[in-house]
KEFILUM-691584 format. One record per residue (C-alpha): y, x, z. Coordinates in nm, 3 decimals, m for minus. Example, Ala and Ser with C-alpha at 12.3 -4.5 7.8 and 13.67 -1.06 7.14 Angstrom:
BEGIN
(node (m0.450, 1.230, 0.780))
(node (m0.106, 1.367, 0.714))
//
This chain:
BEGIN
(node (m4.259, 3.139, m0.567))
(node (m4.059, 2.864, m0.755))
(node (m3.921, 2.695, m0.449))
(node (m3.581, 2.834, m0.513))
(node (m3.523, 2.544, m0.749))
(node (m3.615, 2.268, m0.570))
(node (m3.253, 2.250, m0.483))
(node (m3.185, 2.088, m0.841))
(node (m3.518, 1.927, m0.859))
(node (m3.385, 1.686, m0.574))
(node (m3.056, 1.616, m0.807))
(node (m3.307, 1.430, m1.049))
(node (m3.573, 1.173, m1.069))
(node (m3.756, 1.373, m1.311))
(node (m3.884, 1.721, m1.331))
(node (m3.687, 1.979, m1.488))
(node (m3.772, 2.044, m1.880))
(node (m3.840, 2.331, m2.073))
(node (m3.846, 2.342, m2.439))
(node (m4.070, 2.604, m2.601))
(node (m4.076, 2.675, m2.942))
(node (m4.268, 2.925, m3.124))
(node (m4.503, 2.922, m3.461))
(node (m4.803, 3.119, m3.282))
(node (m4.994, 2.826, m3.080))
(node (m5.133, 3.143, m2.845))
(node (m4.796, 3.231, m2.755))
(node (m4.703, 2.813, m2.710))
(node (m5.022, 2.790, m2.481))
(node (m4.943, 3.153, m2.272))
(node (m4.552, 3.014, m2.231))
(node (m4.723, 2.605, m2.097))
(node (m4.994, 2.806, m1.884))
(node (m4.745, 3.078, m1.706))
(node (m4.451, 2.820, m1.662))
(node (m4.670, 2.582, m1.515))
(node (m4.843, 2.824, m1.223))
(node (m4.482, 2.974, m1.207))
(node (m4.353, 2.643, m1.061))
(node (m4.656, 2.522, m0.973))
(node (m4.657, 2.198, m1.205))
(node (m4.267, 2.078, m1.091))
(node (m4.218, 2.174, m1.420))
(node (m4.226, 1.970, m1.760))
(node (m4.303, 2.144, m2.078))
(node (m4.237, 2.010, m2.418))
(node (m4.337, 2.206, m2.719))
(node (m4.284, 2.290, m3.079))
(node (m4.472, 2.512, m3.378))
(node (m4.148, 2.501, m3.564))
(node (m3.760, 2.487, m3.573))
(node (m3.777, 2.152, m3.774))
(node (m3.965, 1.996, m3.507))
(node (m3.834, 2.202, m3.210))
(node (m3.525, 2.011, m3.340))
(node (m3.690, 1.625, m3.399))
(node (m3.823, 1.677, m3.038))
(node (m3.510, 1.746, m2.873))
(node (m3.341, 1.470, m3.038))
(node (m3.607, 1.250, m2.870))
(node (m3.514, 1.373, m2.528))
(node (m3.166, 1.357, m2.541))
(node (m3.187, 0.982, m2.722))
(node (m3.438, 0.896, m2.398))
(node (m3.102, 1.032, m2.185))
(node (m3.309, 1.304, m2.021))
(node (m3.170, 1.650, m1.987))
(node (m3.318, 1.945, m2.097))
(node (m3.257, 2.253, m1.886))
(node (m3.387, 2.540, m2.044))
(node (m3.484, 2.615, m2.439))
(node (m3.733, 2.903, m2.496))
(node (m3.738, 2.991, m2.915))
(node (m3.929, 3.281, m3.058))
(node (m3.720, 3.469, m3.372))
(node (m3.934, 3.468, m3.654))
(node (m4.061, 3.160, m3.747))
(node (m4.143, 2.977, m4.099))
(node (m3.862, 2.774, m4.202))
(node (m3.560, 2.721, m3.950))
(node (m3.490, 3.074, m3.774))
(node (m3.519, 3.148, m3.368))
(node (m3.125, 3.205, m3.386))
(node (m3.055, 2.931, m3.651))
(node (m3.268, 2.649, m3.409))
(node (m3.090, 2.770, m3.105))
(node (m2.727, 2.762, m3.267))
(node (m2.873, 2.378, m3.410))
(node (m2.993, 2.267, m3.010))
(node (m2.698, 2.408, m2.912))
(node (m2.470, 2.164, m3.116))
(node (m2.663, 1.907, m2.977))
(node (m2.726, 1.994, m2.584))
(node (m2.412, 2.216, m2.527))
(node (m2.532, 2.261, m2.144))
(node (m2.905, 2.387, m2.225))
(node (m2.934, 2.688, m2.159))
(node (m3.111, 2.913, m2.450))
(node (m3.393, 3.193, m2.412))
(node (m3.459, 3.419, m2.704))
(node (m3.846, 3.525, m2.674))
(node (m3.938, 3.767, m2.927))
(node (m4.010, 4.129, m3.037))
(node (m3.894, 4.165, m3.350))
(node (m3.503, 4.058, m3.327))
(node (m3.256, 4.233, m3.471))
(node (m2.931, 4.248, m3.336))
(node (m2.743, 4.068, m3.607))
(node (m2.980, 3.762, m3.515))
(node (m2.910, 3.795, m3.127))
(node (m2.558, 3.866, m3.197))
(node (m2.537, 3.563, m3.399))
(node (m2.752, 3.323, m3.109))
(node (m2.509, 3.482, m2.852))
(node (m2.203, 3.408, m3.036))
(node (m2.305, 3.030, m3.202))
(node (m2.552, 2.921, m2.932))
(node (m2.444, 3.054, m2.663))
(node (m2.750, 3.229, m2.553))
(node (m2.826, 3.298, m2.183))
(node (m3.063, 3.552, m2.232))
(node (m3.282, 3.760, m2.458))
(node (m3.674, 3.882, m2.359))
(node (m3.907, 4.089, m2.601))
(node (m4.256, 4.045, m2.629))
(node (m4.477, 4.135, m2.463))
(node (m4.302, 4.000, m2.116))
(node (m4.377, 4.025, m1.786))
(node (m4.485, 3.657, m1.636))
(node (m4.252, 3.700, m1.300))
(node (m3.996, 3.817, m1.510))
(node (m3.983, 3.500, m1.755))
(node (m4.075, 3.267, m1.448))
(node (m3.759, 3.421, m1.271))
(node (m3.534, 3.365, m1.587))
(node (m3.637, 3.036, m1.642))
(node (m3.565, 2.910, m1.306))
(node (m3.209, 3.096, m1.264))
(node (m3.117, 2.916, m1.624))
(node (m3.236, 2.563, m1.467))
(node (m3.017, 2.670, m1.125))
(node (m2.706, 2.719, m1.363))
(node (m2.769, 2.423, m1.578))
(node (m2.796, 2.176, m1.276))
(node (m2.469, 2.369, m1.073))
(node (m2.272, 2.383, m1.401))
(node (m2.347, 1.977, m1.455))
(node (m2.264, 1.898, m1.081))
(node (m1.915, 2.117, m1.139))
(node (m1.838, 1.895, m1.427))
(node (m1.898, 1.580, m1.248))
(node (m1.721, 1.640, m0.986))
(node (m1.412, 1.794, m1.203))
(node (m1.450, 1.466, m1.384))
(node (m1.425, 1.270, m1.075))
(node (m1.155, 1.488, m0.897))
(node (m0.941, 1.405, m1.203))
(node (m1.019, 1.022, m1.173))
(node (m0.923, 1.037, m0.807))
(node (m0.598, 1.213, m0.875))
(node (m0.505, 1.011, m1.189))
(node (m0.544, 0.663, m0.993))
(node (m0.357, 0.835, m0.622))
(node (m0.033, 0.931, m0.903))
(node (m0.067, 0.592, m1.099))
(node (m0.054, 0.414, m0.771))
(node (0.268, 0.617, m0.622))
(node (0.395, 0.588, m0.951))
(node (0.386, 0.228, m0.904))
(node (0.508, 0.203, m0.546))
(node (0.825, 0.439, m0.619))
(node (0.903, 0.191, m0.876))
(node (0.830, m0.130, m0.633))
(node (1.060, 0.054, m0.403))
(node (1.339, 0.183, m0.646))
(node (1.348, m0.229, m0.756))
(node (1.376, m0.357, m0.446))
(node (1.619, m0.093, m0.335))
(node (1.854, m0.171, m0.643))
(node (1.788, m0.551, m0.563))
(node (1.932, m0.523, m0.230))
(node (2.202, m0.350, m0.262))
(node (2.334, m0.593, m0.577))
(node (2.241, m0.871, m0.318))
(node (2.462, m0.694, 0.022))
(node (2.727, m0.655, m0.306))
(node (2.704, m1.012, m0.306))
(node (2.735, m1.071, 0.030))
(node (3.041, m0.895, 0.040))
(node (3.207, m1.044, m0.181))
(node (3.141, m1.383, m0.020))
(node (3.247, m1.284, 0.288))
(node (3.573, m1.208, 0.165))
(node (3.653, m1.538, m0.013))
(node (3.530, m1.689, 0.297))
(node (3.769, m1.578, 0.556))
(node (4.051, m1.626, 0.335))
(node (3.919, m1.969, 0.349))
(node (4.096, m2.196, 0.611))
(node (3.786, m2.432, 0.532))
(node (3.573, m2.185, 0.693))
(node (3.804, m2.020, 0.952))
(node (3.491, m2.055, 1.186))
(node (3.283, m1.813, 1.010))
(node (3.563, m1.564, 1.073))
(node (3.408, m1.582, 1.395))
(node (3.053, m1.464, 1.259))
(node (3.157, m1.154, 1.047))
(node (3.024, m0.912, 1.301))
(node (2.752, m1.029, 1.432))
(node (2.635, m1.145, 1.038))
(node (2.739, m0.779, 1.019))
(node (2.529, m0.667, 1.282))
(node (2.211, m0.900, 1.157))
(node (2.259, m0.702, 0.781))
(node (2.295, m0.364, 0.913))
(node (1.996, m0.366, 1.126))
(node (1.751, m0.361, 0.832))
(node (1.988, m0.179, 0.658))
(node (1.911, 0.040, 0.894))
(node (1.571, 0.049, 0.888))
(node (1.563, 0.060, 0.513))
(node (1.784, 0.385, 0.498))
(node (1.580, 0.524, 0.764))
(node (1.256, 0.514, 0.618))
(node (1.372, 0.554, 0.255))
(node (1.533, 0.927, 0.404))
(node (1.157, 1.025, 0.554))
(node (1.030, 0.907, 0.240))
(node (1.193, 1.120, 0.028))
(node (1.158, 1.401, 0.229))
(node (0.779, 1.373, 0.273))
(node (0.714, 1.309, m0.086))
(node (0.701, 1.656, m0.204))
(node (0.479, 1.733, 0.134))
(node (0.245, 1.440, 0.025))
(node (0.209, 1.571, m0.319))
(node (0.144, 1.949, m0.219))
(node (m0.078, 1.879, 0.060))
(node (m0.281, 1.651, m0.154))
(node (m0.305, 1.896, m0.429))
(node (m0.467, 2.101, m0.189))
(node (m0.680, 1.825, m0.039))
(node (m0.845, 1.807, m0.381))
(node (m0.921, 2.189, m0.360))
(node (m1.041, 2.174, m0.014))
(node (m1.277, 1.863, m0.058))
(node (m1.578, 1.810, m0.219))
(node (m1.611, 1.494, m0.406))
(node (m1.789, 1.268, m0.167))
(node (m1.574, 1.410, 0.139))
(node (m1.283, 1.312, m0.116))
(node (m1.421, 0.945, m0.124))
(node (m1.452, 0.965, 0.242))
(node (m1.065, 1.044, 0.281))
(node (m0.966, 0.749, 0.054))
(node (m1.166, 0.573, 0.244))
(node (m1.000, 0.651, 0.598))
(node (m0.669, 0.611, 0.460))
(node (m0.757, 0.245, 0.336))
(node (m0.898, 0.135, 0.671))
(node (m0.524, 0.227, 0.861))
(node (m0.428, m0.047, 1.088))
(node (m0.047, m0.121, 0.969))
(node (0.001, m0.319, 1.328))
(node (0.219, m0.228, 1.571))
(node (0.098, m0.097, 1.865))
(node (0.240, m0.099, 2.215))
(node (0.272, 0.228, 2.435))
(node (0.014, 0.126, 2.670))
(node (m0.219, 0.085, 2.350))
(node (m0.151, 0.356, 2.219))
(node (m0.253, 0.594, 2.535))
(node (m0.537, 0.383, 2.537))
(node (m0.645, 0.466, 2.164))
(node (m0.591, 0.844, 2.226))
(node (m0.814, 0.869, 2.526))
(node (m1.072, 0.686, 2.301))
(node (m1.026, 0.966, 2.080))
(node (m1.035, 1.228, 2.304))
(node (m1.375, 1.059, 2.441))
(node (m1.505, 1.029, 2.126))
(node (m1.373, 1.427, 2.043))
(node (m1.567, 1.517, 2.345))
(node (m1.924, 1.319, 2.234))
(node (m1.945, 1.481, 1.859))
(node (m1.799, 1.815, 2.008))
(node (m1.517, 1.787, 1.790))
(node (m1.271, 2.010, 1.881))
(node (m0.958, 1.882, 1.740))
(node (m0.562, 1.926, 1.839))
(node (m0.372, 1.665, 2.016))
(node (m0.145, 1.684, 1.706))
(node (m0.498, 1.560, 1.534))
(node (m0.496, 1.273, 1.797))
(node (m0.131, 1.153, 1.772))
(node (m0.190, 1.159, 1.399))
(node (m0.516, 0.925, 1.431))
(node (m0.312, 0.704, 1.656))
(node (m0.051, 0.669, 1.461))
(node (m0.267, 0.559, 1.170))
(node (m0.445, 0.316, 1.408))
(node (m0.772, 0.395, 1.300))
(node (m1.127, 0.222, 1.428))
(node (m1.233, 0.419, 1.771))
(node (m1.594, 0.440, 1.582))
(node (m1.504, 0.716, 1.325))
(node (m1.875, 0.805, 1.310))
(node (m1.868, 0.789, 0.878))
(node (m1.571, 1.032, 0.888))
(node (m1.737, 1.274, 1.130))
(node (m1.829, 1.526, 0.775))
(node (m1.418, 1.548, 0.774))
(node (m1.347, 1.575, 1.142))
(node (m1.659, 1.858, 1.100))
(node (m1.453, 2.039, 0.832))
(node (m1.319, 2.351, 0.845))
(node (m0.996, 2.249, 0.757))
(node (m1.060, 1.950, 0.965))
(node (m0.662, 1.978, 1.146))
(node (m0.498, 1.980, 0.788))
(node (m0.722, 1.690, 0.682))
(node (m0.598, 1.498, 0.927))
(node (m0.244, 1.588, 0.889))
(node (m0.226, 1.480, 0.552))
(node (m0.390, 1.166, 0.553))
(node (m0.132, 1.071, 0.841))
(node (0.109, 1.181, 0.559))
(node (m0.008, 0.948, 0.303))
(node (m0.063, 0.711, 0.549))
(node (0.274, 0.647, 0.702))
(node (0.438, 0.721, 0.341))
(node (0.317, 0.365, 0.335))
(node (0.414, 0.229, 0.665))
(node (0.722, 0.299, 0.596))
(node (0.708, 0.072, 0.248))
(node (0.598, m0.159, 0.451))
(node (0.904, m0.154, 0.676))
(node (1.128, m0.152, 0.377))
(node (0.953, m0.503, 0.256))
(node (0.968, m0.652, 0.622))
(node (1.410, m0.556, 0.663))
(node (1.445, m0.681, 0.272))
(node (1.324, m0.955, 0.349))
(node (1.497, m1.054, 0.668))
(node (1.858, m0.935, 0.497))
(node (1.705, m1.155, 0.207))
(node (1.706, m1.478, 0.457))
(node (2.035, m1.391, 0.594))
(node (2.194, m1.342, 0.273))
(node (2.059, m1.627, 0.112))
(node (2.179, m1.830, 0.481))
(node (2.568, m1.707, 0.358))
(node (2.537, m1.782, 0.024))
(node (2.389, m2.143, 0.131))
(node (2.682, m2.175, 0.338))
(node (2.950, m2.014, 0.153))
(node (2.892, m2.177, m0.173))
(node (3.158, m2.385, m0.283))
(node (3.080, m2.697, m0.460))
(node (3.310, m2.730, m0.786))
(node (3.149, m3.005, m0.959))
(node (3.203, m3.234, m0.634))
(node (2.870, m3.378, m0.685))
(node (2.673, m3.503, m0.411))
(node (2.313, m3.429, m0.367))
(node (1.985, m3.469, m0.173))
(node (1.986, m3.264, 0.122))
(node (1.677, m3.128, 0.357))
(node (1.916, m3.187, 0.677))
(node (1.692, m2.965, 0.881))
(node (1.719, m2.699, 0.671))
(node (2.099, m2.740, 0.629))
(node (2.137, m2.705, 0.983))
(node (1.900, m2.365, 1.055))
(node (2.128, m2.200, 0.785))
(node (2.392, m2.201, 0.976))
(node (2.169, m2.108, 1.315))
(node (2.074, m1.803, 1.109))
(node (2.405, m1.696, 1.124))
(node (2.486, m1.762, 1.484))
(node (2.119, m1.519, 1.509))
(node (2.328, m1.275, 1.670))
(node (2.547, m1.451, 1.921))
(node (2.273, m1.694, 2.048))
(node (1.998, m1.446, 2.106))
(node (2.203, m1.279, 2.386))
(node (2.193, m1.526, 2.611))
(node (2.162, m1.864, 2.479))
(node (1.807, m2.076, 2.500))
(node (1.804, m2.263, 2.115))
(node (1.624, m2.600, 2.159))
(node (1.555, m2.751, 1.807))
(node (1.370, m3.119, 1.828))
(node (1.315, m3.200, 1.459))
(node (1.100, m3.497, 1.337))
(node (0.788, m3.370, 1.188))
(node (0.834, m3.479, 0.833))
(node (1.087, m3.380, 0.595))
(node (1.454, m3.583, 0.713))
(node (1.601, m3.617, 0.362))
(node (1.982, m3.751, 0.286))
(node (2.249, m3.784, 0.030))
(node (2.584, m3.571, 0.133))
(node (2.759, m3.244, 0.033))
(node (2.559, m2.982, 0.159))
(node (2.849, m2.703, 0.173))
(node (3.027, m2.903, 0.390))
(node (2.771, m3.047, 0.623))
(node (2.728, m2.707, 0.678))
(node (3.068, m2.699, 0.808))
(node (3.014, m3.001, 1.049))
(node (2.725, m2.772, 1.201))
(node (2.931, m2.436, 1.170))
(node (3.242, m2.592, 1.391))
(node (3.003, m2.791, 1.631))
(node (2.770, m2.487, 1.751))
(node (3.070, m2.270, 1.697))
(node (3.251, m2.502, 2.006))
(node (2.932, m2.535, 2.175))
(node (2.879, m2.144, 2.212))
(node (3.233, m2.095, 2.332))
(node (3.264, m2.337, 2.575))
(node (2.888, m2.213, 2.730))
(node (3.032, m1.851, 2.708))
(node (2.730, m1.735, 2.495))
(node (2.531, m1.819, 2.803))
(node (2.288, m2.164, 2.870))
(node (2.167, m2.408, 2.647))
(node (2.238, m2.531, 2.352))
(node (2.017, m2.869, 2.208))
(node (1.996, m2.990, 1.865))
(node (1.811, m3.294, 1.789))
(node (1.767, m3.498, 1.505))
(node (1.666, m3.889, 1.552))
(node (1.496, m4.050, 1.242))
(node (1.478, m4.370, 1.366))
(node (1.738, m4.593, 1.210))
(node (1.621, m4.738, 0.857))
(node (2.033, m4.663, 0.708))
(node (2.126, m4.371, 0.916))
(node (2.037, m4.063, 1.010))
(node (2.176, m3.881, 1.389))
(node (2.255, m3.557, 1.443))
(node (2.319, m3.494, 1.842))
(node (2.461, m3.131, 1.976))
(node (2.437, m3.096, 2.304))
(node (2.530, m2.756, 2.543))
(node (2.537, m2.754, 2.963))
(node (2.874, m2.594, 2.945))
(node (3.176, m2.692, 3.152))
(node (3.228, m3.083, 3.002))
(node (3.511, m3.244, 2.878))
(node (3.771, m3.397, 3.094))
(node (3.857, m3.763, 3.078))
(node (4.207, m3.743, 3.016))
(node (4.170, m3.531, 2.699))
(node (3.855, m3.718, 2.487))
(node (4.109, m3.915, 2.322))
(node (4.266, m3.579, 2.208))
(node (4.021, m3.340, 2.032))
(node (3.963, m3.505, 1.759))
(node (4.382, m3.460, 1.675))
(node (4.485, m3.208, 1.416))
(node (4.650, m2.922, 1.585))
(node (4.478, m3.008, 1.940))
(node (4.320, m2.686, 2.102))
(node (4.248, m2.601, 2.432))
(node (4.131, m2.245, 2.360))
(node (4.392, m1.964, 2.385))
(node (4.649, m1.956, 2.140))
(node (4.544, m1.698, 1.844))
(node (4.222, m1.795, 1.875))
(node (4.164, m2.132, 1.729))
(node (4.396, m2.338, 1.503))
(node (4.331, m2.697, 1.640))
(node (4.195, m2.770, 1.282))
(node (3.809, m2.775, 1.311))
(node (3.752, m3.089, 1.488))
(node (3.974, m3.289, 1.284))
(node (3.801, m3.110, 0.927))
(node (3.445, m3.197, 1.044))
(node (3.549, m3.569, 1.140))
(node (3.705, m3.655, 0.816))
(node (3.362, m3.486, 0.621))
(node (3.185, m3.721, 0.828))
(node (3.384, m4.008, 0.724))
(node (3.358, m3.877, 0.348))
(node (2.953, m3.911, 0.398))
(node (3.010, m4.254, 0.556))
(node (2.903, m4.146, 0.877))
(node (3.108, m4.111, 1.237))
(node (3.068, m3.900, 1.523))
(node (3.074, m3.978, 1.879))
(node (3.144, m3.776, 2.198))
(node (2.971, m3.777, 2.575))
(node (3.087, m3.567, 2.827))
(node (3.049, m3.504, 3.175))
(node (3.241, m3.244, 3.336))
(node (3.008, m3.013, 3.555))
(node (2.714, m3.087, 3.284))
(node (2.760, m3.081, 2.944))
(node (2.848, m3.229, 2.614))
(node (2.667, m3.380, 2.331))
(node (2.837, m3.486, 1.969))
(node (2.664, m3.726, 1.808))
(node (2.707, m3.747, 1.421))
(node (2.553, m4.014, 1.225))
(node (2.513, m4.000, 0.828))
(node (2.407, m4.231, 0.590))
(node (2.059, m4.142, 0.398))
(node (2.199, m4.268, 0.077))
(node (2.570, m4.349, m0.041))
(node (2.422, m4.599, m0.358))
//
């Protein structure tokens, strides 16, 4: 007859506790005896002659951390009153709920117990034995569903105070990196500019639009994703406002949990049909039946094929909108992620113009990574050699260090792929190789298959003025630049050529110029 609280028992290690206090020790033994057979012993009963130590005794307890469900206080006692204790307990256990057990109460002292102590209910004497076994257990049924309501409130508000801190701190990640990229494309801009209005660099008038091109792509990407951003955001927040209504705390946990195990790799198509038969299979087996909206949205996320710890949300009632807005949360953050990955690679071709463009005022030579120096300006060609142009790099594998300008090196490497790319039409092979083997010198060699070099011109191309590309279209200037910046590092450059095969440049450079 008390089974209905076993419910609450199992939310405990200990048995419930009842508090009895009353100054008649006939009426303390009838209360122990009638609670006990009531819930047949799954009951523990403290008790008390008297408010005083009604109150010394609950102290105890609560300094032991136990909780006491239910107090039962008779009215008129020696000393401390039934209403006074109960207004006293209830100061100290706040979620106890109170029983006034007497027959001589007047209303002033129910009226007050009500109003101080919040009292749950009020039997006279003589009582019936179902009727106080019945009250006690409904009072230990509220205590217990009362304490798990404030737990989980208390958790719910965790949850959602650590889900805004966190987009909180992404919107700002993503507002700072925003505002840094756009000062840096500012930049770039600006460089551009002051380097095709520099004959130095006529070559990288050549470049603007496919350096153009390079930029604009993550622009792209970045503007894209920033747009479905901001339009989801208000979605995200609504739909996980109600995702904290519709979930209980440990399915809550459970949805934090899904969303952390998303896969952020890209997935091909034939993967991806793959994945959402799995589902489907695995829909089938738990006789799930879910959307194929539900589906796309699991692909999309990536998520494990075993889903067998989520099955309590894929059981749901609301199981389809569950879904829906974890794939909302969830690609809220793919898209960061896309933001970071095109920042980054307009970050390397930025920092590849500014490398290149930078114009050395001081005149002061320093130690160059030559390597390095050279795939700056390959970062820039990106665009025009990935169309149809096999890149062959043979670098040493240590670090090929020299002294030199590194602004205009740059140039030598600028005009030389430049020439190599035209004369190959964008299309074949282009080599660049550097030896280490010399203890003095370093060499450079450039090398494309294109059409070769006649004979009876070699003697020519290194002459200022001396072009054989259309006229408007080179200035018969670069050759003769990069040759004297070669001589101004103490270096030369040679020329091999075979007509029908190719041509290689070979630059040499001093490592030091003490």
């Amino acid at each position: 007859m008390g089974l209905g609280i076993l419910i609450f028992i199992n939310m405990t290690s200990s048995k419930p506790l009842v508090l009895c206090v009353d100054d008649e020790p006939v009426i303390l033994s009838a209360l122990n005896n009638q609670l006990r057979r009531y819930f047949n012993n799954h009951l523990t009963i403290e008790t008390a002659s008297s408010g005083e130590e009604g109150i010394e005794i609950l102290d105890e307890l609560l300094s032991e951390g136990r909780d006491v469900e239910v107090i039962v206080s008779d009215q008129l006692m020696p000393g401390i009153k039934g209403d006074e204790f109960l207004t006293l307990s209830h100061e100290r256990a706040p979620r106890s709920l109170k029983i006034l057990l007497t027959g001589y109460a007047s209303l002033e002292s129910v009226g007050n117990a009500i109003n101080h102590a919040n009292l749950y209910r009020f039997i006279g004497k003589p009582w019936q034995e179902d009727d106080l076994g019945i009250t006690v257990r409904e009072a230990i049924n509220v205590y217990w569903r009362e304490k798990l309501i404030a737990e989980q409130n208390e958790t719910l508000k965790t949850l959602n105070h650590e889900l805004e801190q966190k987009v909180r701190e992404r919107t700002r990640e993503l507002l700072q990196k925003n505002e840094a990229l756009e000062e840096s494309i500012a930049v770039t801009v600006s460089t551009q500019r002051k380097l095709i209005q520099s004959e130095k660099m006529a070559a990288l008038g050549q470049l603007v639009a496919g350096v153009a091109h390079e930029v604009n792509t993550p622009l792209g990407v970045i503007k894209s994703s920033i747009g479905y951003m901001i339009k989801s955001y208000d979605h995200i927040l609504r739909d996980f406002t109600r995702i904290l209504r519709v979930l209980k705390a440990r399915e809550m946990v459970l949805f934090l949990r899904m969303i952390e195990l998303v896969n952020k790799e890209f997935l091909t198509t034939k993967e991806e049909r793959d994945l959402r038969q799995k589902y489907f299979g695995w829909f089938a087996e738990n006789g799930l039946h879910l959307s194929k909206i539900s589906a796309d949205c699991l692909v999309e996320m990536n998520l494990p094929a075993n889903l067998e710890k989520f099955l309590p949300l894929f059981r749901h009632e609301r199981a389809e909108f569950i879904i829906k807005a974890a794939h909302s949360i969830t690609m809220h953050e793919k898209n960061a992620g896309h933001i970071k990955l095109a920042a980054d690679k307009a970050d390397k071709i930025i920092f590849a113009l500014k490398s290149h463009s930078r114009m050395d005022q001081t005149d002061s030579i320093g130690r160059i990574d030559l390597a390095r120096n050279i795939e700056t300006v390959l970062i820039l060609y990106h665009n025009q050699v990935k169309q149809g142009v096999e890149v062959i790099k043979k670098y040493p594998a240590s670090v090929v260090q020299l002294d030199g300008y590194a602004d205009e090196l740059s140039q030598v490497w600028t005009n030389l792929i430049h020439n190599s790319l035209y004369a190959m039409q964008n299309k074949g092979k282009l080599t660049i190789e550097i030896i280490d083997s010399h203890p003095e010198e370093v060499q450079v060699n450039v090398t494309d298959n294109g059409p070769g070099i006649p004979d009876e011109i070699k003697d020519k191309i290194f002459n200022p003025f001396f072009t054989t590309k259309p006229v408007g279209e080179g200035s018969g200037l670069g050759l003769e630049i990069i040759s004297r910046i070669v001589e101004k590092h103490m270096g030369r450059i040679e020329l091999e050529s075979t007509v029908g095969v190719g041509t290689t440049f070979k630059v040499f450079l001093k490592r030091s110029h003490k």
